[in-house]
C-alpha positions as a LaTeX table, in Angstrom:
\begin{tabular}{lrrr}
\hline
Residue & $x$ (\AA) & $y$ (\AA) & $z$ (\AA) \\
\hline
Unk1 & 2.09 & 35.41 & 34.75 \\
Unk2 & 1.71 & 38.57 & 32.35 \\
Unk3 & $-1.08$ & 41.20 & 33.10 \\
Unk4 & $-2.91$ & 43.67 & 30.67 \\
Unk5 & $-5.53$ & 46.47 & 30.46 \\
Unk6 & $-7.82$ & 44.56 & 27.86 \\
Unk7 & $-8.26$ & 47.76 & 26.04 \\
Unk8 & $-4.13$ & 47.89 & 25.60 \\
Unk9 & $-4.48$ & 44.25 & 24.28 \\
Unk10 & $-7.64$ & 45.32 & 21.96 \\
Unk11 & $-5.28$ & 47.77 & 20.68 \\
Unk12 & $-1.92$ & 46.38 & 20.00 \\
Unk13 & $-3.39$ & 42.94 & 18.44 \\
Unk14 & $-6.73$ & 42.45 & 19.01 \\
Unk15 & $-8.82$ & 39.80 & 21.10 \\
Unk16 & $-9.22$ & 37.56 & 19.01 \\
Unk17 & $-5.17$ & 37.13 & 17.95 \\
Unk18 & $-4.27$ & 37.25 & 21.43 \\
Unk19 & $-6.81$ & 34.30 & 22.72 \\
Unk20 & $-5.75$ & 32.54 & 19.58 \\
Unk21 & $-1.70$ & 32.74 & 20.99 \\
Unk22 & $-3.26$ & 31.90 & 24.41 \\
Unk23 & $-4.95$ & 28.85 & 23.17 \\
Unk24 & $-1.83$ & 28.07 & 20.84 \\
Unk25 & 0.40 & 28.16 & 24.06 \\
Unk26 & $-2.06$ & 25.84 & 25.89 \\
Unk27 & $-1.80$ & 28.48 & 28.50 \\
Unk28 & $-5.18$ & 30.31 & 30.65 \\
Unk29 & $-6.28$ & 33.70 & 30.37 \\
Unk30 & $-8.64$ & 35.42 & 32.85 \\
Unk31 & $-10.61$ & 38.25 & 32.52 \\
Unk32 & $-11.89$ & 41.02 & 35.80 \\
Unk33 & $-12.33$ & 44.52 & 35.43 \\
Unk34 & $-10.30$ & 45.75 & 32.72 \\
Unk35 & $-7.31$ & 43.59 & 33.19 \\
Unk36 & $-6.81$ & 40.22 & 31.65 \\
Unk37 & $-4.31$ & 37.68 & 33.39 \\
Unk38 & $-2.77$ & 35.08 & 31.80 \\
Unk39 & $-1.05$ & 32.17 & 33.39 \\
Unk40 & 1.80 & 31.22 & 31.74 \\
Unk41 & 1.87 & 27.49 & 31.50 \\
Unk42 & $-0.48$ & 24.48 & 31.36 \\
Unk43 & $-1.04$ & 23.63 & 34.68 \\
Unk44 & $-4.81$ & 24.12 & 35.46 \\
Unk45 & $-6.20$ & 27.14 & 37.09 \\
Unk46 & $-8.18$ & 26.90 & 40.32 \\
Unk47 & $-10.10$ & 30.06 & 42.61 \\
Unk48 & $-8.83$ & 29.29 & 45.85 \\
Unk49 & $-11.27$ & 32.07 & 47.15 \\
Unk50 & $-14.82$ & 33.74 & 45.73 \\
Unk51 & $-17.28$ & 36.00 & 46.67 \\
Unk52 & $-21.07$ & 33.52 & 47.45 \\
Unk53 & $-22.64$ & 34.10 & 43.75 \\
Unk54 & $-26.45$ & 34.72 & 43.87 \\
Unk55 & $-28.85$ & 32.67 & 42.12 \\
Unk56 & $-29.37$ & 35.90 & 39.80 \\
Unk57 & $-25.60$ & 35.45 & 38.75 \\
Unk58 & $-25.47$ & 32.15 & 37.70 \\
Unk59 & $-27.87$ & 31.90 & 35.23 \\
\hline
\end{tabular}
């Protein structure tokens, strides 16, 4: 697991190149104030816990 402040990863090689190396590696990347987490391998990626998301929020 590797985290980063997304405006470090803007930065240093861009969003786009560094989703592209995500997707490459077949690995997940998520995204929650600021900092983007990626999971380094293939196994899927599952919340075990969320806040209740109003009916506002899901649309």
């Amino acid at each position: 697991m590797v985290r980063r402040k997304v405006r470090d990863m803007e930065r240093m090689v861009g969003r786009e190149a560094f989703l592209a190396e995500i997707r490459r590696r077949g690995f997940t990347a998520v995204e929650n104030a600021g900092q983007v987490i990626v999971f380094c391998n293939a196994e899927p990626v599952r919340l075990v816990t969320a806040r209740p998301q109003t009916f506002k929020e899901s649309l």
